[in-house]
C-alpha positions as a printed Julia matrix, in Angstrom:
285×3 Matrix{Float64}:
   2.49    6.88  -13.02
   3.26   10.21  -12.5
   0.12   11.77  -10.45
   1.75   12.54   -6.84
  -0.14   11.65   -3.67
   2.69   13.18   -1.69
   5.15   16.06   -2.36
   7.34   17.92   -0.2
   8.87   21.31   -0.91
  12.22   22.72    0.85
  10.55   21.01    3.98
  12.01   22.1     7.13
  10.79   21.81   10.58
  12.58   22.37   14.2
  10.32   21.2    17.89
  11.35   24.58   19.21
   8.89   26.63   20.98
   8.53   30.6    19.5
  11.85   32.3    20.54
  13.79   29.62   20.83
  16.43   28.53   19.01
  17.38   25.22   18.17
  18.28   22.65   15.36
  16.18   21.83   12.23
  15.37   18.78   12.32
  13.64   18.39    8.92
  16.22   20.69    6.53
  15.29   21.68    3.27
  13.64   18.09    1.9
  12.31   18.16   -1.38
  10.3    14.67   -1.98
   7.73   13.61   -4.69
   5.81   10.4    -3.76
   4.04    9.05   -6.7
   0.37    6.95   -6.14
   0.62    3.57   -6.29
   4.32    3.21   -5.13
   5.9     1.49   -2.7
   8.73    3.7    -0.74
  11.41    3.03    2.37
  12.62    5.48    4.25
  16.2     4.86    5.31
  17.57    6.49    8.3
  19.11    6.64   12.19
  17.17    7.76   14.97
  17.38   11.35   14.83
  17.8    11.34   11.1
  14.47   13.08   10.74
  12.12   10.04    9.13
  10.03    9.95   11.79
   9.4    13.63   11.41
   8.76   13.57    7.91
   6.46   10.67    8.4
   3.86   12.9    10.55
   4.39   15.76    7.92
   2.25   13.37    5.76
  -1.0    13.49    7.32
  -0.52   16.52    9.11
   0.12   15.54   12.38
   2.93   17.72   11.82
   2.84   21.41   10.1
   6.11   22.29    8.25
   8.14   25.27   10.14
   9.25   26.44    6.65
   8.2    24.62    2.96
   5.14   23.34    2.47
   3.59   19.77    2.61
   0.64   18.77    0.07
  -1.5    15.65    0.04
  -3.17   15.05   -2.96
  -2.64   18.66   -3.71
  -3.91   19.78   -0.56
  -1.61   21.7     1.14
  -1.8    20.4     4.85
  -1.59   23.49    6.4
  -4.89   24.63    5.13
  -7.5    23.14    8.44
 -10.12   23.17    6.62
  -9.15   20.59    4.56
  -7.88   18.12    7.4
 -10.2    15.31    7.11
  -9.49   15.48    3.72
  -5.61   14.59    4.24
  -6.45   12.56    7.27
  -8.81   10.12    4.63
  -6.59   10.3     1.87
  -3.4     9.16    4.03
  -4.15    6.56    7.05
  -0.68    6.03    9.68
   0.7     3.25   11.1
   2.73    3.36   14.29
   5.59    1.47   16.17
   3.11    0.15   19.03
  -0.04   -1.39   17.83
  -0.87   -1.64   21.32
  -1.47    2.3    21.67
  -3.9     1.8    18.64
  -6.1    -0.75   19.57
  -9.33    0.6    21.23
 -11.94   -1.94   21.45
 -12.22   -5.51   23.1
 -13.0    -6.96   20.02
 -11.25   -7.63   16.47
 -14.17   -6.54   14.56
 -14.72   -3.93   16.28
 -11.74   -2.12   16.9
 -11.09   -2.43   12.68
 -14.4    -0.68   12.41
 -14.06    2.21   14.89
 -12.49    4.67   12.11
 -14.76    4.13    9.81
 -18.03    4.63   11.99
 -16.13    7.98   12.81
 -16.14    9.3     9.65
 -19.54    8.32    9.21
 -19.53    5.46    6.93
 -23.09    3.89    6.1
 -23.44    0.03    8.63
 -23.47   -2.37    5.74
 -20.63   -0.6     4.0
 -18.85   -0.37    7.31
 -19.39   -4.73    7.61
 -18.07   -4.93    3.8
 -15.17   -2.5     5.01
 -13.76   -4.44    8.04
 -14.86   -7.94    6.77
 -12.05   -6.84    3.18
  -9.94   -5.35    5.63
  -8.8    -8.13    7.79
  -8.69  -10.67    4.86
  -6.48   -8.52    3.24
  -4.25   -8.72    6.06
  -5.1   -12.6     6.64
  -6.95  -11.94   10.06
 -10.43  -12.66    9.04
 -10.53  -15.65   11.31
  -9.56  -13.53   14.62
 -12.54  -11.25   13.83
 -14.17  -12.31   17.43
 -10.58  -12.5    19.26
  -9.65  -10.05   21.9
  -6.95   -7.94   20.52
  -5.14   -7.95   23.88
  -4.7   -12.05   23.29
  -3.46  -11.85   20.16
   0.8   -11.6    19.2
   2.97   -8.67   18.6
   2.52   -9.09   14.7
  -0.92  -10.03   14.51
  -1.73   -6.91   16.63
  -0.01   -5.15   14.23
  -1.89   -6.5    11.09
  -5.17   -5.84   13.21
  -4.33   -1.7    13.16
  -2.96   -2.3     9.77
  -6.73   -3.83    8.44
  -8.29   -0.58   10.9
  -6.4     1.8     8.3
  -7.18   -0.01    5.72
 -10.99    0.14    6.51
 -10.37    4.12    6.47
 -10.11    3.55    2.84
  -7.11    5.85    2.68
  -5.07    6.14   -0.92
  -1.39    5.39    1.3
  -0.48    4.42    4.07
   2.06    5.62    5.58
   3.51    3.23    8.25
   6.47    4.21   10.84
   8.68    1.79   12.03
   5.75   -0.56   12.21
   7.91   -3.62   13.23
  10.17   -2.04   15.95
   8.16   -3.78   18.43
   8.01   -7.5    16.95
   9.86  -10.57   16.65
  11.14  -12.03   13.46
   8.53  -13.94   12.82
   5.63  -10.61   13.58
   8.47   -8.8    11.63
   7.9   -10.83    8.52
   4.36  -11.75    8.41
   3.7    -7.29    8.48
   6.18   -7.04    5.94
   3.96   -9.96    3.39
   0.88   -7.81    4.12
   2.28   -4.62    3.28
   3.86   -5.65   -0.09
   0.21   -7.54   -0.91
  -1.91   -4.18   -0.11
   0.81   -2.34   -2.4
   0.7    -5.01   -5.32
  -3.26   -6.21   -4.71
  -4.89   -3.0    -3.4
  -2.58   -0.31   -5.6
  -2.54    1.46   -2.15
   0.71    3.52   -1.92
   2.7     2.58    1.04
   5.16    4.08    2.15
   7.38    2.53    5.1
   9.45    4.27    7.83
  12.42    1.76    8.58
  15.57    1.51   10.06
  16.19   -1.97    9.12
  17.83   -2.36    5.84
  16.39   -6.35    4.44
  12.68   -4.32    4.52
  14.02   -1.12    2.73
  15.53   -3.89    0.61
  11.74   -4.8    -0.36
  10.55   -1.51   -1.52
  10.39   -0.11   -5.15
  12.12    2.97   -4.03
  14.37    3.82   -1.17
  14.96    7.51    0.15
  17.93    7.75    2.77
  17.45   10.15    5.36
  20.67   11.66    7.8
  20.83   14.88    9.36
  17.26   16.15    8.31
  18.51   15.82    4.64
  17.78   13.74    1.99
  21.31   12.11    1.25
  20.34    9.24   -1.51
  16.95    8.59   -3.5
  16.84    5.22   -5.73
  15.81    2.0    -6.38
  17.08   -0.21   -3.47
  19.74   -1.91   -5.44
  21.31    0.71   -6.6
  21.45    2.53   -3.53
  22.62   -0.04   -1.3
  25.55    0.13   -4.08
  27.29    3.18   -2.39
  28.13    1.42    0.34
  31.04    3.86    1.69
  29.07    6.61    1.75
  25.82    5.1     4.0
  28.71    3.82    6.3
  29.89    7.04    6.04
  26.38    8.36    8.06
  26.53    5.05   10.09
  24.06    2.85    8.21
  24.69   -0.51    7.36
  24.05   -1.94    3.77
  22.29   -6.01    3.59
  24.35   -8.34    4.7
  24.36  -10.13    0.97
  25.68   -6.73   -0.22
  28.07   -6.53    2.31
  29.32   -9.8     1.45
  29.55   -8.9    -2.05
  31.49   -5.05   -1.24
  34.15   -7.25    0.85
  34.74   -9.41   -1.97
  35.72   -6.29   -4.4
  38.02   -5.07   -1.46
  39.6    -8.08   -1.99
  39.74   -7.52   -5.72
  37.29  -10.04   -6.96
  35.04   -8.84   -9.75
  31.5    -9.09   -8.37
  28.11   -6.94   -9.21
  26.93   -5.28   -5.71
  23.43   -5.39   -6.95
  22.76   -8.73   -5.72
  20.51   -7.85   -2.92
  18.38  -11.05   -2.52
  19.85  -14.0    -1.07
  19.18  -15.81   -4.62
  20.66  -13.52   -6.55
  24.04  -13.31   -4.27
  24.37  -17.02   -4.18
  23.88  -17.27   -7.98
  26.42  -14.57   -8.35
  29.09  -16.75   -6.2
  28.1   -19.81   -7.7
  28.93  -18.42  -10.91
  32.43  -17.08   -9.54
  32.99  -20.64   -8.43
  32.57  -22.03  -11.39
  34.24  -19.47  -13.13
  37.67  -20.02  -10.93
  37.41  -23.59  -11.31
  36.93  -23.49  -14.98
């Protein structure tokens, strides 16, 4: 897998106006996002993830570095709708993305934008919310619906785009647990089913737990770049920028301050009770 959908190069960007002067708050990020992979991005509010999730469809336009989509670099306009199909977003409220009174109909709005034939446009929205298990709602009003199902709803009108990724930020902010997990199932099904690359803006660490790869943002900078469990692994030095690691982690990191001999890369809550079981049986033996 090694053709890039998404690469960033020495990526900085500031929201000051010509002549001002003020902080960067993208600084120097260098990021290669491969197709077909599913990526977290780790950070704070104000880390700069948010940022770097508009660079990706150029909603954004780097201040310095360049951005390139497919190897389209995003600053060239003539090339826009280009980016714009290859990477679909996903945003916090789903409520400031829904635009029509019915299910159906708001999941086919993007599509009959960019011109897609009727009866592919019916194919389209008809895959699109089964493959976010809201095929039934089709002739619900949005507005009705709950915070998660909303959100699966815009997820199925990207999804109709036909985009390549999907890049989705903080797409669960808004929603309880239970609208929390059931956007989480359908983005790990489009990633695994669909081979669409997703990558998700997060600040909660259990979802960047779920991802293939995690990238931790602070400060504008890239500070750690792994698979999940062996980031979550240097757990002084995300503490450090005022991140948290997963609570079964956490357990596990208190246990070696203690002096126990445990793994930290027990991040599911099967694995960690396995490994304690194991240490249980292994002091009682």
């Amino acid at each position: 897998m090694s053709n890039r959908i998404i690469e960033t190069q020495q990526l900085r960007f500031t929201y000051a106006e010509a002549g001002e002067v003020a902080p960067l708050v993208l600084d120097g990020v260098d990021l290669s996002i491969e197709e077909g992979s599913f990526v977290a991005v780790l950070g704070h509010n104000g880390s700069g993830k948010s940022t770097l999730a508009k660079h990706m469809n150029a909603i954004l336009l780097p201040t310095g570095g360049k951005v390139y989509v497919d190897g389209i670099d995003t600053s060239d306009e003539a090339r826009l709708l280009d980016i714009r199909r290859t990477v679909g977003m996903v945003f916090q409220n789903p409520d400031n993305q829904i635009v029509a009174n019915v299910v159906e109909e708001d999941v086919a709005f993007a599509p009959e934008n960019l011109g897609v034939p009727p009866e592919e446009i019916r194919r389209r929205v008809d895959d699109a919310l089964k493959a976010v298990g809201m095929y039934e709602y089709r002739e619900h009003a949005p507005h009705l619906l709950s915070g998660g199902q909303k959100q699966r709803v815009a997820i199925a009108g990207v999804i109709a785009m036909a985009p390549r990724c999907i890049v989705l930020d903080e797409p669960t902010a808004m929603l309880d647990p239970i609208g929390r997990a059931e956007v989480m199932k359908t983005i790990k099904q489009l990633n695994r089913t669909s081979g669409v690359t997703v990558v998700l803006i997060t600040h909660h660490m259990d979802e960047a737990a779920q991802a293939d790869r995690l990238v931790v943002m602070a400060k504008g900078k890239v500070i750690a770049d792994g698979a999940p469990r062996e980031v979550f692994q240097r757990v002084e030095e995300l503490k450090a920028v005022g991140l948290t690691v997963p609570e079964t982690t956490e357990l596990l990191w208190q246990l070696r301050q203690a002096g126990v001999d445990v793994p930290l890369d027990a991040l599911s809550d099967e694995a960690c009770a396995q490994v304690l079981y194991d240490l249980l049986n292994r002091e009682g033996a």
